[in-house]
Structure formats: structure tokens, C-alpha cells
N, C-alpha and C positions, 0 to 999 in steps of 0.2 A: 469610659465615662470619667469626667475630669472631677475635681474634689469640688469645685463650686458651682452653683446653676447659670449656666450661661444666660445674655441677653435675651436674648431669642428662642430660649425655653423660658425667661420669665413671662415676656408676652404673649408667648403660647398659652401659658397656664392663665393670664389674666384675660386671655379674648376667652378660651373653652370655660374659664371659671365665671365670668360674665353669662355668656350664656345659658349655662347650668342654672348661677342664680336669676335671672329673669325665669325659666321657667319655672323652676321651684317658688319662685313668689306669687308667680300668676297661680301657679300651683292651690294655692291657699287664700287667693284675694279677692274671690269670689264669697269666702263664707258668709262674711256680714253684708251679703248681697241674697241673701236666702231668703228674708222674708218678703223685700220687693221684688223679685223675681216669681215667687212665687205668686201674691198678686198682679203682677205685669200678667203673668203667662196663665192667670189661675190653674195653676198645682199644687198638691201636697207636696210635704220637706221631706218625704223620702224617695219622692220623684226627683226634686230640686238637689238634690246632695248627691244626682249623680253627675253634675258638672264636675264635681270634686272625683269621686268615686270611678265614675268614667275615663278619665285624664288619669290617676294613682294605676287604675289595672292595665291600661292601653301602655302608658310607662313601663309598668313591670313584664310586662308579655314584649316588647322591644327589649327588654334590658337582656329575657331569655336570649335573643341570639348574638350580642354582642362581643361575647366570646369568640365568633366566628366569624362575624364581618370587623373587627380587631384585628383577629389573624389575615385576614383575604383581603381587607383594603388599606388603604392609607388613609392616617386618621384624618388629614386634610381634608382628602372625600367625604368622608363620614361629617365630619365636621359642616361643610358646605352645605349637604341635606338636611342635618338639623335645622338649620338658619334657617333656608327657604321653606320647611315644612312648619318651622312656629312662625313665618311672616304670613305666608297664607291661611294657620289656624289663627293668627289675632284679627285679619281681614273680615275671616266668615265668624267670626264669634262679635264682633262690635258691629256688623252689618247683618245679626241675625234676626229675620225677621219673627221667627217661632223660637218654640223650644229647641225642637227638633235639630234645627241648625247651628244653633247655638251647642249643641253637646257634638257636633263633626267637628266644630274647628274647636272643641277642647280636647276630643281626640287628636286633631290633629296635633294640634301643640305635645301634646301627649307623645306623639313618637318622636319629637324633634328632644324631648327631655331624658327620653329612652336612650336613645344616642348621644347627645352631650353629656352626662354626667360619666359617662364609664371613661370616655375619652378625655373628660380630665383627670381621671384616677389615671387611666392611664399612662396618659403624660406621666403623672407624677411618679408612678412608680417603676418606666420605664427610662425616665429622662434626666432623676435627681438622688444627687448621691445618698448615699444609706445615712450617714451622718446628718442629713438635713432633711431625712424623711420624715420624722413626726410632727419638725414644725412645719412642715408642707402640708401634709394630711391634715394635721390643726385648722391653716388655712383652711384647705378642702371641708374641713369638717364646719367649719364657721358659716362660709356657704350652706349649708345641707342644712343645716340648726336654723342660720337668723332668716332666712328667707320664708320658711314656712311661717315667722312669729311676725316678719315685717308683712307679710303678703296681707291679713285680714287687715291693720292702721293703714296698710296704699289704698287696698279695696275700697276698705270703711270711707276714709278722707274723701275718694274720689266719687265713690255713690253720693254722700254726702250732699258735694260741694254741686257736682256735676249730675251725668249719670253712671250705671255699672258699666255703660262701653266706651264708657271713655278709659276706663282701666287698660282696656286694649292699645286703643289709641299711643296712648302717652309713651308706650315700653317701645312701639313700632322705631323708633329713631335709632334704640341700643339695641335691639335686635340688629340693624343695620351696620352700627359699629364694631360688635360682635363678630357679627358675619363675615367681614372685611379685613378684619385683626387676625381672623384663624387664618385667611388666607394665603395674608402676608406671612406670618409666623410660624405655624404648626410646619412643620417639618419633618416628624416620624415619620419613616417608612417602613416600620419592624412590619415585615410578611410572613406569614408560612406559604403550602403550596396554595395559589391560588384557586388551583379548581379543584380544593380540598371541597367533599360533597356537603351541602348543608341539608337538613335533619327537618324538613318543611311538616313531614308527618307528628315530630312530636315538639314542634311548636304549635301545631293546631291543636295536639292534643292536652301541652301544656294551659294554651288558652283556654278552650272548652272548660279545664279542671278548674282555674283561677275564676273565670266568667261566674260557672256554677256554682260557685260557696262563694262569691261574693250578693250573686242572686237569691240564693240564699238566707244568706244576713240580712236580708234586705227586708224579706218577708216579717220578718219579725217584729219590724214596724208597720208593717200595711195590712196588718189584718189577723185577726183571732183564731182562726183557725191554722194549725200548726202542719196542712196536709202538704202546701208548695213549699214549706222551708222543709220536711224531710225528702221531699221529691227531688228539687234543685241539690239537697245533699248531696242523696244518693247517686245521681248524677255525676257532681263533681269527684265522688270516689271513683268509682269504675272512668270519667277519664282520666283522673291522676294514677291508675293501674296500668291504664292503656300508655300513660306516657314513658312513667317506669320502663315498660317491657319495650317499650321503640329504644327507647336514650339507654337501656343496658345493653342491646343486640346490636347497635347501631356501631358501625364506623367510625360516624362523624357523632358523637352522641351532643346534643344541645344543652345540657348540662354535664361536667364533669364528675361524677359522683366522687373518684378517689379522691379529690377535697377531702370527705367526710369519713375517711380513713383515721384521721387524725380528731385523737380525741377534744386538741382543744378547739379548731377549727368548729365541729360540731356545738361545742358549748358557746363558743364566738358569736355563732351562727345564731342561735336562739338569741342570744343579749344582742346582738342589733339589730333586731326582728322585732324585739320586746322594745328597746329607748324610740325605735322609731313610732311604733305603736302608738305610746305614750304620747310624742311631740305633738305629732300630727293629732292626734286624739284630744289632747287639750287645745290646740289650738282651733278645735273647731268647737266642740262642749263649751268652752268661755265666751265667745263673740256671740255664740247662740244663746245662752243662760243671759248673758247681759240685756240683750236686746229682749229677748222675752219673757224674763223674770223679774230684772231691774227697768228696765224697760226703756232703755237709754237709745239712741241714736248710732247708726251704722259707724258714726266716726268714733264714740267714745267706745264704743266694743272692739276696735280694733285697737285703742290707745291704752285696753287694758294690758295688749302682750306689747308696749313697748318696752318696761323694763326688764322684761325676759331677754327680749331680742337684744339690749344691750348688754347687758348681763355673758349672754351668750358670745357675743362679739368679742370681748376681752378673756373670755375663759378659754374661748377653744383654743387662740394660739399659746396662749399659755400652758396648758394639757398637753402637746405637744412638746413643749422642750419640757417640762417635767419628766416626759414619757423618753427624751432621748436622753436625758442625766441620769434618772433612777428608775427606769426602765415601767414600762405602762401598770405597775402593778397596783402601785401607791395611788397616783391620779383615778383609776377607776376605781380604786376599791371604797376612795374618799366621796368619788361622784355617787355611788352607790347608795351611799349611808345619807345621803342630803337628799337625794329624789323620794328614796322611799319616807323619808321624813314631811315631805313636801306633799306626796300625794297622799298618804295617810290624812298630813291636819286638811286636804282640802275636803276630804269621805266625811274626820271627824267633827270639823265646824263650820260646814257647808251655812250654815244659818246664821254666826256670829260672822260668817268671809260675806254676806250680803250686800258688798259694795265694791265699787270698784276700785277701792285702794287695796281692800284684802285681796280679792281676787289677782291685782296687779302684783302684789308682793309674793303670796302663795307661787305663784308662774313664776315669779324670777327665782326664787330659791330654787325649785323645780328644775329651770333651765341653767343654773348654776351646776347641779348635779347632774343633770344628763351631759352638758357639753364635756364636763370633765371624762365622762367614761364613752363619751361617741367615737368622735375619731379614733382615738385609741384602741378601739375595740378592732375597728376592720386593718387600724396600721397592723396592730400584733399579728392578728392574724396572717394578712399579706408577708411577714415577716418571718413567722415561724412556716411555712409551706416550703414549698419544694421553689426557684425563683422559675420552673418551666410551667407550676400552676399557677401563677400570679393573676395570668388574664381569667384565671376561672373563678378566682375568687372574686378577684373585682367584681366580674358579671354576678356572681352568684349571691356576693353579700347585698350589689348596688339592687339585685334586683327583690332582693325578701326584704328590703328594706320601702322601697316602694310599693308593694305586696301590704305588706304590716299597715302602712297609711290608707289604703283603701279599705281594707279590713275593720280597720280602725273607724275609721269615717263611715263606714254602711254600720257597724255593731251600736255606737255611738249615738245615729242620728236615728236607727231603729229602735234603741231603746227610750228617746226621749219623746217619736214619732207617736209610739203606741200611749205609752201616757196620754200624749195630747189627742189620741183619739179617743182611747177604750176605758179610762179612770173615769170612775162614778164622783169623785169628789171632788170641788173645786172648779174653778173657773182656770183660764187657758195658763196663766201664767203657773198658777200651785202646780197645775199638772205638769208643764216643763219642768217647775222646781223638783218632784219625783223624777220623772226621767232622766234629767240631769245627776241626782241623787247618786243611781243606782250604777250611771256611764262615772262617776268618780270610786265607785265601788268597782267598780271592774279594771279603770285605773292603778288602783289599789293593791289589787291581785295578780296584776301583771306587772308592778313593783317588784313585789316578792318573789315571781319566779326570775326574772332578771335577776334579782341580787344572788340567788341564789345560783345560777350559773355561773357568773363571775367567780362564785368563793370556787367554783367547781374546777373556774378556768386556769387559773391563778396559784390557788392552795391546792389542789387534788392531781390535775391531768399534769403530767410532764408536756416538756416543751416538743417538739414534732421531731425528730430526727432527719438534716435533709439527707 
């Protein structure tokens, strides 16, 4: 590998970084389309939020095997399917005539995001010198951050102006240019053996596990009785046991567990589990609070995350070269101390933030302090490992971080869900104001164990030994 990024790995990383951020936007530009949708199709929001929640686990259950179709194909290919599987999932989701159809083609977009996102990690950590890896990831991380916070102001605007399908519509051209760039450009051929066995068993059972606790979560906004959310639990443990026992016996095991050998890997692993959490969690709790607390319009709920998303834009490649001068310790440990700041005052003065300039300012400080410690998190990682796990880390952080969003998004819209159904007091909006309340309270607490990893990461674990 030569010391600078050649041409034609920049355009690679800009066709695969393209496509990533389209679907990561579409990803999230659905939220302030929740409550028309839900009258369009007459639904409850904890049926409605599985457009989101649907598309976040279908994501993470694709990202499980990407480690291995990484090693088995050329990311050209891989790249190719993405493209055609989110043109076809934007087709049947803006031509949906029900619900029902409308959540096939968010899955399907859904696997096309599974696959683009690890294959720009990959490029990147496969294709660009070490000295210019953090302000690459920075890029990559900028992606990952501004799109979820752009997706609900494209959604908002276009509900707004037009209707939610035309959301689809508009992205269909750069999906196109996307598609066409990879093809010209991507150029890795890194293989292992190709008819290395893939692991179908404990990706089904990986699924099954994921499916179940996010079914789960779910319950807990659709009804008072507590008997399907221990059911679906229990459930999801016995097959996250079953998957275990396949992926430790297994040959080809679908995740690499030795990653988690290494202490800080493990502590990594939690903090970008935890910042994604978060993102994805605000950026769905605010466009919804907005629109049915303050009681504003699909477009001004989405214009409350636009100064996060700028904010975020200029931070993450910055975070990056901080990270490649004095190394990621400083930049996250600073990002730290500003998010938990951020989501505290939004817990503590949820009633004086009643507007949407607080709410706009609270989210940029927020996304100030996450972008600083996001990419950062999975570079070091990728960094401190062994350079023959790389691909597994990739798969393994891209995929708990897509994990933590759906998680996030069912915990989130169940807690604000049940208010609006099961509270004796108040009329519709107090009651989201509670439910909102208590998703900034959990916010909160998922602050604190992030930061608290970090000090773990940083100050306590030694670095990995390769």
C-alpha cells in the first residue's frame, strides 16, 4: 500500500460512502412521517415505528454475515446488490399500497444498508494508509452521525411539501449514480477461500435472538400486561444460547468471538453500542416530542436536528486528525464529558427546553460530543486488534451499532407509546410529554455507562498486544 489514497480509492470510498449515506438517511426520514402514516394506514406508533425498527434489525442480521461474504466476494459484487436491493426497496415503499408493503421494501432497503456500510469500512481500512486512517474514519464516521440527524428535516421537508413517497422518489437518481461509481471504481479483490462454509444455522439463530428482544421492547408500549414482553424475552435468550453454542463449534463461526479477548475491544464494543443508542434515540424522541407536544409540523420537527447535523459535519473530520496527532484518547474523553452534559440538561429541563430552539441547541451540543468520540471509537479499536481481525471487527462493531438503533427506536417509541395509551392524566400531548420524559431519562443512563467505559478504555485496559 502506497503512503497516499490513490484516485480510484477515493472514488470508491465516495460511490460506497454515497450509498451508505442514502441509506442511513432514508434510514431515519421516515420518523416525522409517523403520525401521517399512521393515519393514512390507521395504526398505533408502536406498529408505525416498525418502518424504522424493521429496516435497524434487517440491517444488523445482514451486517452478521458480512464478515464472510467480505472474505468470499469482491466487494464490487457485494456492492452491485446493495444498489439493486435499495432501488427495488425505494420502488415498493413509495408504490406501497398498505402497510404491510411498505415495511418489505424498508426491509429491503434494509439489506442493501447491511451491505454498504461494512464495505466502506472496509475499503477504508483495507485500501488507506495508517497515517490517514482516522481522518478517513472521521469521514466514514460523519456519514454514520449526519445522516440519521439529516434523514428526519429531508423526510419532514418532503412530507411536508409533497407526500412521505416522494421521500423515496427523490433519493432513486443517487441511488443510480451510486450504483455506477462502485462499479467503475471499487476495485478490492481481498478473498479468503471461497468455498469457506458459511454458518446459515447461526445466522438464523442470531436473527431469531435479535427479532425476540426487539419484540420484546416492543410490548412495552402496546399493552399493560407484562406476560409477551417476558415471553419474547425469554425467547430471545434461549436463541442467543443456541447461537452461542453454533458460532463456538462452528468452523466458519459467523461472528468471531476472539475480538473479545481483548480487553479494550470489549469496553469499545459497549461505547459504540451506547453513542449509537443515543443518536438514533434522539433523533427519533425529538421530531416525535415536537410534532406532538409542541405540536409543530413534519418540517419544523425535522429542522430541529439541523444544527446537530451541522455541528456533526465539522466535528467528525476533525475528531479524526485530533485522533491521528494525539492519539483518540483526548478527542473521546472530551466528547464524553459534553454528551453526558447534553443529555443530562435535556432529563433536567425538559420543560424550560419546550421549544424548538432549546431542543435544537440541546441536540447540537449532544452531537458535538458524540461525533467527537464515535468514529474514534471503532478506528482505535480496528487499530489496536490483530490486522487478520479487522474484517471482524468491522462486521461486529458496524453490526451492534445498527442493533443499539433499533433497540433504541422500539425502547424509545414503547415508552412514549404506553403513556399515550395507559396515563390517567392529561390529554394526548402531556401524555407524550411523560413518555418523552422518561425515553430522556434512559438517555441519561445510557450516558453514564458510555462514559464510564471509555474511562475503562482509555485509563484502565492496556492496549491489545498484536
Amino acid at each position: 500500500m502506497g503512503q497516499t489514497i490513490t484516485k480510484t480509492t477515493r472514488w470508491a470510498l465516495i460511490s460506497a460512502g454515497l450509498l451508505t449515506f442514502l441509506g442511513i438517511l432514508n434510514e431515519t426520514s421516515m420518523n416525522v412521517a409517523y403520525e401521517i402514516i399512521s393515519h393514512q394506514f390507521n395504526i398505533s406508533l408502536d406498529l408505525v415505528q416498525w418502518i424504522t425498527t424493521g429496516y435497524l434489525l434487517t440491517v444488523t442480521i445482514i451486517m452478521g454475515a458480512t464478515a464472510y461474504l467480505l472474505r468470499t466476494f469482491p466487494a464490487r459484487w457485494l456492492h452491485l446488490t446493495a444498489g439493486l436491493m435499495f432501488l427495488t426497496g425505494a420502488v415498493l415503499s413509495a408504490l406501497a399500497p398498505n402497510f404491510t408493503w411498505l415495511l418489505v421494501g424498508r426491509i429491503l432497503q434494509g439489506v442493501s444498508t447491511g451491505l454498504a456500510t461494512p464495505i466502506m469500512f472496509h475499503l477504508i481500512f483495507t485500501q488507506v494508509p495508517k497515517q490517514y486512517l482516522g481522518a478517513t474514519t472521521g469521514m466514514a464516521g460523519m456519514i454514520i452521525s449526519l445522516a440519521p440527524a439529516l434523514g428526519p428535516l429531508f423526510g419532514g421537508s418532503i412530507s411536508h411539501q409533497l407526500t412521505w413517497r416522494w421521500i423515496f422518489w427523490l433519493i432513486m437518481p443517487l441511488i443510480i449514480v451510486a450504483l455506477i461509481g462502485g462499479q467503475l471504481f471499487i476495485r478490492n479483490q481481498l478473498k479468503a477461500n471461497v468455498n469457506l462454509y458459511f454458518n446459515f444455522g447461526a445466522l438464523i439463530a442470531l436473527g431469531g435472538a435479535l427479532t425476540s428482544f426487539i419484540l420484546s421492547a416492543n410490548q412495552l408500549g402496546a399493552t399493560k400486561s407484562h406476560y409477551h414482553f417476558y415471553l419474547w424475552g425469554l425467547g430471545g435468550i434461549l436463541m442467543l444460547i443456541i447461537f452461542i453454542a453454533i458460532n463456538l463449534f462452528s468452523k466458519s463461526p459467523l461472528i468471531n468471538f476472539k475480538i473479545f479477548r481483548f480487553p479494550t475491544i470489549r469496553t469499545a464494543a459497549v461505547t459504540y453500542f451506547g453513542l449509537q443508542f443515543m443518536n438514533i434515540g434522539l433523533s427519533v424522541v425529538l421530531p416525535t416530542y415536537a410534532v406532538y407536544v409542541m405540536r409543530t409540523n413534519s418540517f419544523v420537527a425535522g429542522l430541529i436536528l439541523l444544527p446537530g447535523s451541522l455541528v456533526g459535519a465539522f466535528t467528525s473530520p476533525f475528531a479524526g486528525i485530533l485522533a491521528d496527532r494525539y492519539g483518540a484518547k483526548w478527542p473521546v474523553s472530551i466528547g464524553a464529558a459534553i454528551f453526558l452534559i447534553a443529555t443530562w440538561a435535556m432529563m433536567a429541563f425538559q420543560r424550560p427546553l419546550l421549544t424548538p430552539w432549546g431542543l435544537a441547541l440541546s441536540f447540537a451540543c449532544f452531537r458535538f460530543g458524540f461525533n467527537l468520540a464515535f468514529s474514534n471509537t471503532i478506528s482505535y479499536a480496528a487499530a489496536t486488534a490483530d490486522h487478520a481481525l479487522t474484517p471482524d471487527v468491522n462486521s461486529c462493531f458496524n453490526m451492534l451499532q445498527q442493533f443499539a438503533g433499533a433497540v433504541s427506536v422500539t425502547l424509545a417509541t414503547a415508552l412514549i407509546s404506553y403513556q399515550q395509551h395507559f396515563a390517567k392524566l392529561g390529554h394526548l400531548p402531556y401524555r407524550t410529554y411523560l413518555g418523552s420524559r422518561h425515553a430522556f431519562i434512559m438517555m441519561f443512563l445510557i450516558a453514564i455507562v458510555v462514559v464510564s467505559m471509555i474511562y475503562l478504555t482509555y485509563h484502565v485496559n492496556r492496549p491489545n498486544k498484536k
